[in-house]
N, CA, C and O atoms as a DFTB+ gen file, in Angstrom:
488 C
 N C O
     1  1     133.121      68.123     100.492
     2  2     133.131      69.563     100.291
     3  2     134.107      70.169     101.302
     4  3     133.976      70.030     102.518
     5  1     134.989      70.780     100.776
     6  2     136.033      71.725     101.776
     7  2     135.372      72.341     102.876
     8  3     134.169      72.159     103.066
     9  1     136.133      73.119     103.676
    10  2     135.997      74.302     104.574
    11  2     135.379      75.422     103.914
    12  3     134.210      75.727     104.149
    13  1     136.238      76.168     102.952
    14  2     135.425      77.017     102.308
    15  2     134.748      77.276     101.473
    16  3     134.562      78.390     100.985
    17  1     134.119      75.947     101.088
    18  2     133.099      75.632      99.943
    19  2     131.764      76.144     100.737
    20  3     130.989      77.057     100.455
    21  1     131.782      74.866     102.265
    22  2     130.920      75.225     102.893
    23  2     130.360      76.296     103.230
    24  3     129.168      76.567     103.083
    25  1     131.647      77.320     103.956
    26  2     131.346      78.693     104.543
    27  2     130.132      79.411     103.638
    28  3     128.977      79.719     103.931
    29  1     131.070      79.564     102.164
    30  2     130.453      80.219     100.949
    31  2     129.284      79.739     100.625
    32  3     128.587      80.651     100.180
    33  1     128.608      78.486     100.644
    34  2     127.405      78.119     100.992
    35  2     126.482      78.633     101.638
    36  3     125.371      79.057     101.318
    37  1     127.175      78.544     102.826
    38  2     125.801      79.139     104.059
    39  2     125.788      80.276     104.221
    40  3     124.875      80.809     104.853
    41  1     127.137      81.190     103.517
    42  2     127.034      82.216     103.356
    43  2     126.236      83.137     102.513
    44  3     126.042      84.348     102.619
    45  1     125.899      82.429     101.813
    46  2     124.835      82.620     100.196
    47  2     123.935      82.399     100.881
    48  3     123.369      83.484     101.011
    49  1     123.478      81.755     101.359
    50  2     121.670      81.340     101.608
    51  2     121.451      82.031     102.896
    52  3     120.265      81.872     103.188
    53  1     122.148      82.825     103.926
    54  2     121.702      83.637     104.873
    55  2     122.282      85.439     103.740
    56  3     121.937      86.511     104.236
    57  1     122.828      85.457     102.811
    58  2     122.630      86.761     102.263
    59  2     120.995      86.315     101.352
    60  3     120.165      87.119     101.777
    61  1     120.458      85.557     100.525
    62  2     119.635      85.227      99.969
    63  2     118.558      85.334     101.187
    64  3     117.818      86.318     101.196
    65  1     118.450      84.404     102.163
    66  2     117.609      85.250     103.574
    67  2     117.256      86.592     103.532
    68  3     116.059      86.767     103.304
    69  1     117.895      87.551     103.675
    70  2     118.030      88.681     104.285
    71  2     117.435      89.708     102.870
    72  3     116.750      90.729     102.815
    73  1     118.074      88.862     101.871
    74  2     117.317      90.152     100.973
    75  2     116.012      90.350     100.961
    76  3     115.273      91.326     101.099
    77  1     115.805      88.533     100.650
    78  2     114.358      88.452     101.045
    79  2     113.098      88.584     102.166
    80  3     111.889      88.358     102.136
    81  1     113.966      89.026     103.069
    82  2     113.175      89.605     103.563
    83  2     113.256      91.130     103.772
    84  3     112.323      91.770     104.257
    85  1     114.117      91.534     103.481
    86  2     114.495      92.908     103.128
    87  2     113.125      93.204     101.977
    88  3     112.506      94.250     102.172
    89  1     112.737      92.449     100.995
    90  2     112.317      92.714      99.998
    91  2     110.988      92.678     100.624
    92  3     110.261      93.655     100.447
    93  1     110.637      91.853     101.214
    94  2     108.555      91.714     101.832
    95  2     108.730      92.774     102.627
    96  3     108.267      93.710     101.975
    97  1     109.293      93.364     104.091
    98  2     109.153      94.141     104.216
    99  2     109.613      95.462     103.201
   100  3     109.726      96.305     104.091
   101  1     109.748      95.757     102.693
   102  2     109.565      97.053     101.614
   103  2     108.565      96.983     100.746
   104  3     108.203      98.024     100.198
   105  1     108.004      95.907     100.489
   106  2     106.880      95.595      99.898
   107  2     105.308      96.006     100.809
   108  3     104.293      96.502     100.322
   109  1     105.557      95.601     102.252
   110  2     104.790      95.226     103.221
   111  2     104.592      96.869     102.977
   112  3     103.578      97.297     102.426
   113  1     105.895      97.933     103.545
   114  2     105.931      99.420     103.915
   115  2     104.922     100.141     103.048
   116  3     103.889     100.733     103.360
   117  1     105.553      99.912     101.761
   118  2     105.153     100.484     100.549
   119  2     103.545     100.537     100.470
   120  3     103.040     101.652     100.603
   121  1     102.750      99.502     100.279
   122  2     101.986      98.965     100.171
   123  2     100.839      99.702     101.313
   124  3      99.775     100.238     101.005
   125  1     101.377      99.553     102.611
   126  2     100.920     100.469     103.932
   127  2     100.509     101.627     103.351
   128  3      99.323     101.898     103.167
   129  1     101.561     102.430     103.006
   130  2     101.231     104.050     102.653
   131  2     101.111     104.533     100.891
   132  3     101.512     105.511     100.261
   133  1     100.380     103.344     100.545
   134  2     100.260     103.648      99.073
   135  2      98.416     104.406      98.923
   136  3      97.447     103.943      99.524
   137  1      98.385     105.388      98.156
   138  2      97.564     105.817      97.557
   139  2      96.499     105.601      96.770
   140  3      96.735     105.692      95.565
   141  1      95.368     105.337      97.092
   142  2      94.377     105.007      95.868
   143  2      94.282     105.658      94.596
   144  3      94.796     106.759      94.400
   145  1      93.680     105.056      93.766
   146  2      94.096     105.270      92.023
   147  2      93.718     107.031      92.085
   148  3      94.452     107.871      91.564
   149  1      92.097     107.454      93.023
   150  2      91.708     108.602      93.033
   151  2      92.599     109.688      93.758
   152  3      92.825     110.803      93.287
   153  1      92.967     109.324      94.693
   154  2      93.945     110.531      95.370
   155  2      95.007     110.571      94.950
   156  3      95.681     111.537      95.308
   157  1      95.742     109.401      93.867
   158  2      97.113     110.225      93.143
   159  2      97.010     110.881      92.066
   160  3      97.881     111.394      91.364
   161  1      95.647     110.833      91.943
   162  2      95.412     111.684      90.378
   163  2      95.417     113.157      91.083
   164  3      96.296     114.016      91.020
   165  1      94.326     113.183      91.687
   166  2      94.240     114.418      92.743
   167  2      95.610     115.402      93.218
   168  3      95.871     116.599      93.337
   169  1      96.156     114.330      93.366
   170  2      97.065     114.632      94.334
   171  2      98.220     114.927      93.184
   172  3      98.909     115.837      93.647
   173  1      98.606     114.637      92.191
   174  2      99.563     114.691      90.816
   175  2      99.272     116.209      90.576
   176  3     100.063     117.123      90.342
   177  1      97.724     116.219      90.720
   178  2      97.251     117.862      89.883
   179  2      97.113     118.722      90.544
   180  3      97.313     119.797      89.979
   181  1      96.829     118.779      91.615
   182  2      97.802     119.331      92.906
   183  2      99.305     119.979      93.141
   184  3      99.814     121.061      93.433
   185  1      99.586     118.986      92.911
   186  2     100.932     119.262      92.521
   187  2     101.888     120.116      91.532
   188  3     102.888     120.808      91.722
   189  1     101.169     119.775      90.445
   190  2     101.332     120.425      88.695
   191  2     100.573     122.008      89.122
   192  3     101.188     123.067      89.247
   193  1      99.152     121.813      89.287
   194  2      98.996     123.298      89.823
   195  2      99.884     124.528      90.808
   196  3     100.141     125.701      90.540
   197  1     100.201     123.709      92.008
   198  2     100.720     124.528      92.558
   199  2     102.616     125.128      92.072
   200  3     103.387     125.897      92.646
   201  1     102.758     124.215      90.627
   202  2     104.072     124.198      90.570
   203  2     103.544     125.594      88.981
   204  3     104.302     126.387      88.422
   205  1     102.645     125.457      88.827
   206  2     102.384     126.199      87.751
   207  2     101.989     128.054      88.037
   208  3     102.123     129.085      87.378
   209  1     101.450     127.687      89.412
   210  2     101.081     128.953      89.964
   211  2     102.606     129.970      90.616
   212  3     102.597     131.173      90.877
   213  1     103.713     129.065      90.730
   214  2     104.565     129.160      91.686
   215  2     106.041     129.783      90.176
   216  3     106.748     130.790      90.182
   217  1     105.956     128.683      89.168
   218  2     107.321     128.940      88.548
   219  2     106.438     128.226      87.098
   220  3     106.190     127.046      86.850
   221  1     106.170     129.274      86.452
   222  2     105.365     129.169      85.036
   223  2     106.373     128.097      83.880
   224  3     107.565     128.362      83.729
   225  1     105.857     127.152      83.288
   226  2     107.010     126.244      82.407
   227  2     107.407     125.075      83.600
   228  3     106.943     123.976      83.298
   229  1     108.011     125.081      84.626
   230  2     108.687     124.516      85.072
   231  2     107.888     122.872      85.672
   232  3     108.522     121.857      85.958
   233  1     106.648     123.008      85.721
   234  2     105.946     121.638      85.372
   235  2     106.083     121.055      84.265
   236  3     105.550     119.945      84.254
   237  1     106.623     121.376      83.251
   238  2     106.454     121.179      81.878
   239  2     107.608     119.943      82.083
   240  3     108.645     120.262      82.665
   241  1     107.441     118.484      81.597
   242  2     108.037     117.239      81.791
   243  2     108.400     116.698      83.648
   244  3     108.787     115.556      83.893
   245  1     108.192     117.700      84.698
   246  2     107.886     117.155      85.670
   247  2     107.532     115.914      85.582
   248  3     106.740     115.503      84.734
   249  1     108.126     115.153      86.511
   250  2     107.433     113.911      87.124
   251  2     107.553     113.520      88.483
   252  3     108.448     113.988      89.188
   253  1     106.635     112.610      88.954
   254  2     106.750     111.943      90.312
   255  2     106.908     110.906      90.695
   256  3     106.624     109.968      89.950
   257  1     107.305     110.716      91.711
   258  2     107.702     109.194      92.546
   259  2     107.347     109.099      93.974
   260  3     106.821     109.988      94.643
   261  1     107.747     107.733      94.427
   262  2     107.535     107.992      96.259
   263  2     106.212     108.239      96.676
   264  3     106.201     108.325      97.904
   265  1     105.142     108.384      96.208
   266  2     104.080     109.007      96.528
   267  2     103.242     107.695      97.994
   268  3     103.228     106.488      98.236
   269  1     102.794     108.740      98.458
   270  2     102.519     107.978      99.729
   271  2     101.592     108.633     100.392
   272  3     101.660     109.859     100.316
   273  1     100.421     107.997     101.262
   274  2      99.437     108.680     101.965
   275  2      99.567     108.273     103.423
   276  3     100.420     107.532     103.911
   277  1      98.794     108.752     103.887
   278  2      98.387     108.042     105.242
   279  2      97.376     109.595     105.964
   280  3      97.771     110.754     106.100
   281  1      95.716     108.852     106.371
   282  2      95.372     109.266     106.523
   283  2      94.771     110.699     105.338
   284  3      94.249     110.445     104.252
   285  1      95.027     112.347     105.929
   286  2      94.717     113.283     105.132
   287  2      95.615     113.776     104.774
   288  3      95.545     114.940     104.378
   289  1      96.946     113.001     104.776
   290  2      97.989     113.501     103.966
   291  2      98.755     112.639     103.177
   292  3      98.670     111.412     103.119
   293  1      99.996     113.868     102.187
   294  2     100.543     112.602     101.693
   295  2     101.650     113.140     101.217
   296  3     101.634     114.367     101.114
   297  1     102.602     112.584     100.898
   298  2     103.877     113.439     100.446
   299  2     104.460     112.664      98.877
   300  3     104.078     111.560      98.490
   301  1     105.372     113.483      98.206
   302  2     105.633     113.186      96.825
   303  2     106.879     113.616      96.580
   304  3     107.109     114.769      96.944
   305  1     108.159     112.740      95.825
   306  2     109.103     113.314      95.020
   307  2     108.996     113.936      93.579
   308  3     108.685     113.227      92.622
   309  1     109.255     115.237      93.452
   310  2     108.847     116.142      91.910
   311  2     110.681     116.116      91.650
   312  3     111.671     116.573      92.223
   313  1     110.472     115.538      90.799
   314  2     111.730     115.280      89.580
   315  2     111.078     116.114      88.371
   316  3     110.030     115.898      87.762
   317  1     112.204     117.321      88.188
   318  2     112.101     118.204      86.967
   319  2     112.745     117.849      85.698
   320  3     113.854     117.317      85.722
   321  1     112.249     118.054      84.779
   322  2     112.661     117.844      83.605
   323  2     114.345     118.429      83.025
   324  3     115.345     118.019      82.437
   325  1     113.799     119.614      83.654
   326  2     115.025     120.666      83.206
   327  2     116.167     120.680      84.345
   328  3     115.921     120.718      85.551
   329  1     117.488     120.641      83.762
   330  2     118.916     120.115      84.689
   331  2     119.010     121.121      85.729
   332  3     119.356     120.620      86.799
   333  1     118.755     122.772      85.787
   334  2     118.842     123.532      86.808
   335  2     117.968     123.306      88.048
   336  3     118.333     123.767      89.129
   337  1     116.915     122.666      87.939
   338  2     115.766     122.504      88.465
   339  2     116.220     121.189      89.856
   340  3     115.955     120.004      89.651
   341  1     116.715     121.520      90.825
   342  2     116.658     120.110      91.772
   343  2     115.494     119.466      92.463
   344  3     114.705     120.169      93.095
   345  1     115.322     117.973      92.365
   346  2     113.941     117.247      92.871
   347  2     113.663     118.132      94.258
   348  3     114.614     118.487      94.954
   349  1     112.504     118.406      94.548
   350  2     111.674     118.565      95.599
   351  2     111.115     117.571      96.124
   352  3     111.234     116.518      95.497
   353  1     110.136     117.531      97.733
   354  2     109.796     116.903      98.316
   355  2     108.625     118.123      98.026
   356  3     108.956     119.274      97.740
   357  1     106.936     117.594      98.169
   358  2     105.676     117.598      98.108
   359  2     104.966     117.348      99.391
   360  3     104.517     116.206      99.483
   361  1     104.733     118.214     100.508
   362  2     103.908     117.811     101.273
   363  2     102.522     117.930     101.454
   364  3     102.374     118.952     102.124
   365  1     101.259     117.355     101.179
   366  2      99.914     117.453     100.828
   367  2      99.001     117.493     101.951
   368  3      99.626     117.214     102.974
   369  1      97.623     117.754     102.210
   370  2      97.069     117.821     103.267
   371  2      95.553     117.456     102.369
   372  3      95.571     117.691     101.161
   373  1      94.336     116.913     102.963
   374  2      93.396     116.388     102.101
   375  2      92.122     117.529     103.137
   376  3      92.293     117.347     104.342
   377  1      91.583     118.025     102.987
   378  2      90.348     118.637     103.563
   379  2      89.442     118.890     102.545
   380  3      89.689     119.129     101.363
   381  1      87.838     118.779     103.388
   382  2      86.794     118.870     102.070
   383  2      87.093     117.685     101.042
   384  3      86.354     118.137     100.168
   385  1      87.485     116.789     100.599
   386  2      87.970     116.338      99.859
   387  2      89.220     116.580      98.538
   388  3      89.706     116.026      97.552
   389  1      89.297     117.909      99.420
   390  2      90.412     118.375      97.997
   391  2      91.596     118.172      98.843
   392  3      91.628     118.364     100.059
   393  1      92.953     117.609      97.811
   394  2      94.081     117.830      98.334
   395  2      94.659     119.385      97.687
   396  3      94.425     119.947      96.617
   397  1      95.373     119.707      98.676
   398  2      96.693     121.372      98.613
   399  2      97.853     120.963      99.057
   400  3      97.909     119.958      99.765
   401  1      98.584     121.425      98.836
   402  2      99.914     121.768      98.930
   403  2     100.336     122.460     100.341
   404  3     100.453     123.670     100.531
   405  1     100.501     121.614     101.110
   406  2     101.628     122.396     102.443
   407  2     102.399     123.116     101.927
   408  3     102.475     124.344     101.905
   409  1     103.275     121.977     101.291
   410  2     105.028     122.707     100.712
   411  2     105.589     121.835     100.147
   412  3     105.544     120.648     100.470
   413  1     106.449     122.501      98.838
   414  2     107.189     121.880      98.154
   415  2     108.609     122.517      97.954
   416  3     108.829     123.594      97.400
   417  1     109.592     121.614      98.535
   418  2     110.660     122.648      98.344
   419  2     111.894     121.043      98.255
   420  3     111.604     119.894      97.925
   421  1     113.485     121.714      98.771
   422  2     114.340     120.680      98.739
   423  2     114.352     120.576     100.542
   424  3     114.877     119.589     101.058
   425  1     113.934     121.317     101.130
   426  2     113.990     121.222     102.952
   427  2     113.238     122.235     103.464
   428  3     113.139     123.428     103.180
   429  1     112.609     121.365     104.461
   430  2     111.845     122.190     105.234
   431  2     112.209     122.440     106.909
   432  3     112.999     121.700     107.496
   433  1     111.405     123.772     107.689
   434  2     111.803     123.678     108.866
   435  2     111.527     122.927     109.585
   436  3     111.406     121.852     108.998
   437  1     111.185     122.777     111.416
   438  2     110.889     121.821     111.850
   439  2     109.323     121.963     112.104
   440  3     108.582     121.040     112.444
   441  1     108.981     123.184     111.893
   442  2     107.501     124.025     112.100
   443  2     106.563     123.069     111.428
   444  3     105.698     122.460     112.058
   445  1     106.803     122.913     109.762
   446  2     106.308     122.424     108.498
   447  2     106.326     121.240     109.110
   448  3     105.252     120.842     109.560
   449  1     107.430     120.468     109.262
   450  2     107.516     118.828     108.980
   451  2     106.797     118.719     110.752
   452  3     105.996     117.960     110.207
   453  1     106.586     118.737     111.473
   454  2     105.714     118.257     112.359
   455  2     104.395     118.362     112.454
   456  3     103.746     117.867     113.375
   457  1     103.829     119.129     111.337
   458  2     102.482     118.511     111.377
   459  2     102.309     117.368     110.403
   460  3     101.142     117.069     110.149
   461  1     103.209     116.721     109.851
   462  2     103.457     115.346     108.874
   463  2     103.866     114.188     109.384
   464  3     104.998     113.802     109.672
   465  1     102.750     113.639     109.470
   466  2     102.868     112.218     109.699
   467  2     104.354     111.595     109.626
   468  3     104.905     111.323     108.560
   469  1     105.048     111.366     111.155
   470  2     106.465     111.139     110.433
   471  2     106.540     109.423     109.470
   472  3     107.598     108.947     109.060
   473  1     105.658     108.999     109.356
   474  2     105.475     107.418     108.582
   475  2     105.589     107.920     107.076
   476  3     106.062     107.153     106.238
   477  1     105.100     109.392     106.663
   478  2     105.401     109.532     105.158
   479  2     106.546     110.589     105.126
   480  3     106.875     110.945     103.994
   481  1     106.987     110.964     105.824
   482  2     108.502     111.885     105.547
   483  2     108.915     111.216     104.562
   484  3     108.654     110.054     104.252
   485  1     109.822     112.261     103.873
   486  2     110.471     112.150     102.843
   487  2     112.044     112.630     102.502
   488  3     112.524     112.425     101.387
């Protein structure tokens, strides 16, 4: 085997390394700050409410991603249906057992985002 047969070899199996472990930890992360089946339902309608109370229609084909807890909070990406509409970030708070809405916007100040767990920023 040549010189640069080799290189390209070991070069493959330390990029093949790295993804893989690139990949368990993101798995590992994910997994950390994932949500039980009950608080993303909660936490979805939460969401849809406060987007319904706020801009009438504009929940309408909403969806979410990213969703993540830790502890009594939790944060969420809201992807709108409609093209004028840019994704928001969702920040949640759990008391009494109900989750609310901190804030949902495209940025917040530094006021807002420090009472958020910086492990679920978004």
């Amino acid at each position: 085997m040549n010189k640069n047969a080799l290189l390209s070899a070991r070069s493959g199996k330390i990029i093949a390394i790295l993804l893989f472990s690139f990949a368990l930890l993101g798995k590992s992360w994910a997994s950390q700050y994932s949500c039980d089946e009950s608080d993303s339902q909660q936490i979805q309608a939460a969401v849809i409410a406060y987007i319904e109370a706020d801009s009438k229609g504009a929940s309408q084909g909403a969806s979410m991603s990213s969703l993540r807890c830790l502890s009594s909070y939790a944060s969420v990406i809201v992807h709108y249906a409609q093209p004028n509409f840019d994704d928001q970030v969702g920040y949640l708070q759990k008391s009494n057992g109900e989750w609310s809405v901190i804030g949902l916007a495209t940025g917040f100040d530094g006021e807002t985002l420090d009472k958020i767990p910086e492990q679920i920023l978004q």
